[in-house]
C-alpha positions as CSV (number, residue, x, y, z in Angstrom):
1,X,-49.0,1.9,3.5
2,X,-46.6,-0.8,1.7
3,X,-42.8,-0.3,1.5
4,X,-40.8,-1.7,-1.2
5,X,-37.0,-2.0,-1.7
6,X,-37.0,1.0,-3.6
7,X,-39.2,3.0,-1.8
8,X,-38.2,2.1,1.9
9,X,-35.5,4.4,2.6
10,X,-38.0,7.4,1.7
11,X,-41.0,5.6,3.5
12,X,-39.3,4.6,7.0
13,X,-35.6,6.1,6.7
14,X,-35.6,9.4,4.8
15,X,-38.9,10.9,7.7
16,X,-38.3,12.2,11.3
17,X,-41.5,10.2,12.2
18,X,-41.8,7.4,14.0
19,X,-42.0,3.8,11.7
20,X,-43.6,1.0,12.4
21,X,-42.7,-1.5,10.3
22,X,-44.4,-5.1,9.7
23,X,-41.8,-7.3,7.9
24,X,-44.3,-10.3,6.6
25,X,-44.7,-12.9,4.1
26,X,-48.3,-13.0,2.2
27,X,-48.0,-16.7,1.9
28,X,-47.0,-17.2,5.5
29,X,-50.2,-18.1,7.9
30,X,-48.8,-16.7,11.0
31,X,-48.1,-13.4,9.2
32,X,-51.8,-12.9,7.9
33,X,-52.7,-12.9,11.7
34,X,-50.0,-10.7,12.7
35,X,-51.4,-8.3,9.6
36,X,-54.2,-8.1,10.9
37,X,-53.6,-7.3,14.5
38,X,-51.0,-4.4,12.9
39,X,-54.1,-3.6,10.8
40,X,-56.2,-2.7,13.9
41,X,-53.3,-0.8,15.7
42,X,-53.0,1.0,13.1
43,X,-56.8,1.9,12.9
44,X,-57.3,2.5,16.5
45,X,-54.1,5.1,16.6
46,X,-54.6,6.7,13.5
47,X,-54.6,10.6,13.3
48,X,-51.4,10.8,15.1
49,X,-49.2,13.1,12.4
50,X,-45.5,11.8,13.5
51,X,-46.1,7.7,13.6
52,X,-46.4,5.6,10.4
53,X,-47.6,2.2,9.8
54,X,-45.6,0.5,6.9
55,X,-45.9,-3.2,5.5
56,X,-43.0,-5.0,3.7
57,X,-43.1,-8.5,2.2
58,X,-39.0,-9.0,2.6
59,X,-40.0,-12.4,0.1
60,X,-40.4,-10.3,-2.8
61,X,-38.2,-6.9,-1.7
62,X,-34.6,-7.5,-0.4
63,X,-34.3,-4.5,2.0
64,X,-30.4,-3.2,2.4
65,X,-31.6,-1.1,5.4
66,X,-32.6,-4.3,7.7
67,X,-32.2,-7.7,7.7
68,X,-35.0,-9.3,8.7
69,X,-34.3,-12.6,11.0
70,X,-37.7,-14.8,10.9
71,X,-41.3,-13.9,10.1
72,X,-43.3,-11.8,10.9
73,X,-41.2,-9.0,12.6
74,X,-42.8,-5.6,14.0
75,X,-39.9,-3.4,14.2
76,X,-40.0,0.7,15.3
77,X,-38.1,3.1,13.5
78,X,-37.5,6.1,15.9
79,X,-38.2,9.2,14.0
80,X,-34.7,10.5,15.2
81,X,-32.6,7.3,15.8
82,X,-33.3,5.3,12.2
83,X,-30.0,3.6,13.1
84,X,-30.9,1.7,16.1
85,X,-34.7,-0.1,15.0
86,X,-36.3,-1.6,18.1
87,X,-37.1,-5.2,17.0
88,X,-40.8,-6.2,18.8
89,X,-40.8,-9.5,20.9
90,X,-43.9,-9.1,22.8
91,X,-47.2,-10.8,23.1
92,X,-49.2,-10.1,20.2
93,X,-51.9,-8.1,21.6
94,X,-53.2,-4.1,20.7
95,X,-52.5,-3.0,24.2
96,X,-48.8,-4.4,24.5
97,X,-47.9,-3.1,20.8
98,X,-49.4,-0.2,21.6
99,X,-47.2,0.2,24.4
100,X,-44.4,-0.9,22.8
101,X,-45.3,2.2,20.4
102,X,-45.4,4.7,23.3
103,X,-42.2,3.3,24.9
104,X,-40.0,3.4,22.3
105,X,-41.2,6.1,19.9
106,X,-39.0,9.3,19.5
107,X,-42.3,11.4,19.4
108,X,-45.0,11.5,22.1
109,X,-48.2,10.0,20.8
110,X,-51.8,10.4,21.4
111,X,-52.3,6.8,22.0
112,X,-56.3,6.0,23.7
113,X,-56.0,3.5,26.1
114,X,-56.8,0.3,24.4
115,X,-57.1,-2.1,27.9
116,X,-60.5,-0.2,27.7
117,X,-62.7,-1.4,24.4
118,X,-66.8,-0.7,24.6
């Protein structure tokens, strides 16, 4: 799902889910990698009703909400603390975001072990 200045406070704010949100730049090479790594989070814990996976090029949509710092950023939106986002400063791996996901989400997720890949 993309976000866009107008839409975002309805997309990640306005929800009592849990938001993850990748602020990226389309013409930025380290973000297309970090794209697709959210990409396959977001595949391998779909079906869980209270988490969302949102994308936002802050290049072309100047968010009021959150000020984005440098490229790309993976921040979590708690479904009930929107005020305080956790900013992501992990590796870049499934497993660690995916932990970062179960950590700091304000909803318990079904989350399948992702250490563990067949």
């Amino acid at each position: 799902m993309k976000a866009y200045r107008r839409t975002f406070a309805q997309v990640v704010i306005d929800t009592d889910k849990d938001v993850l949100v990748l602020f990226c730049s389309y013409t930025c090479t380290e973000c297309f990698s970090m794209t697709s790594l959210f990409n396959n989070v977001a595949w391998m814990i779909c079906g869980n009703g209270n988490l969302r996976f949102v994308l936002v090029d802050p290049m072309k949509n100047d968010i009021d909400q959150f000020q984005v710092q440098k490229y790309p950023a993976l921040v979590l939106f708690p479904g009930f603390n929107k005020g305080s986002p956790v900013v992501y400063e992990g590796p870049r791996t499934e497993v660690r975001i995916a932990n970062f996901i179960r950590t700091h989400s304000s909803h318990v997720h079904t989350i399948p072990d992702l250490s563990i890949k067949t």
